[in-house]
N, C-alpha and C positions, 0 to 999 in steps of 0.2 A: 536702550535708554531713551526717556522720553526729554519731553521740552517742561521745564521749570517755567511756571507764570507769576506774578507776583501783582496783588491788586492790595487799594487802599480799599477797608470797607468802613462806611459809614455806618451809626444805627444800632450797632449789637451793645446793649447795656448789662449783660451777664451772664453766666455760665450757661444759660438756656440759650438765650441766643446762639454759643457757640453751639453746641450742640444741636439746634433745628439748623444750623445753616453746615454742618458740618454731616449730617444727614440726607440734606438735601442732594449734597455735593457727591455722598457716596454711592448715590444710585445711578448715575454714570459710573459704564465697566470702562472707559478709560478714563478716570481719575485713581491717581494714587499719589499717596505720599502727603495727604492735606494737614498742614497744618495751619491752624488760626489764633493768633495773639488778638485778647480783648483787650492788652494793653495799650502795642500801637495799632490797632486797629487792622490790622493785616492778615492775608490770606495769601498765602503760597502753597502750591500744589504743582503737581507731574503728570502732564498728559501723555498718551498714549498715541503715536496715529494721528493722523487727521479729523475724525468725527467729532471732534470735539473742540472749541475754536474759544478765543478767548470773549469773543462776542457769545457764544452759548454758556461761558461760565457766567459772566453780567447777567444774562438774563438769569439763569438759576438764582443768583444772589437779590437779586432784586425780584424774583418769583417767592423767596423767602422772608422778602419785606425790610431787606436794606437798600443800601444804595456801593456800588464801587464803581471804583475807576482803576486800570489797569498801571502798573507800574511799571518802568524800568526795568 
């Protein structure tokens, strides 16, 4: 069982947006479980391991031209 993360994202105005950021996300072999609300603006996902840090998913998010901040 992995570690649940939960971030606010800024920036995604439509189903494309989820979709390239939800792409982005899936090429990380430990990410799984992504799901993204364009409603409230949220991104929760299940990591794998260590390689993969919530500081590397920020960057991923913001390498796809949003902005987030990590939640709770």
């Amino acid at each position: 069982m992995g570690q649940k993360l939960r971030f606010k994202v800024e920036g995604m105005m439509c189903e494309g947006c989820v979709s390239t950021l939800r792409k982005a996300l899936s090429r990380e072999t430990d990410v799984s479980d992504i799901v993204i609300s364009l409603e409230r603006h949220e991104l929760e996902l299940t990591v794998q391991g260590t390689s993969v840090t919530p500081t590397r998913i920020l960057q991923i998010v913001e390498d796809a031209g949003y902005s987030a901040a990590q939640r709770p």
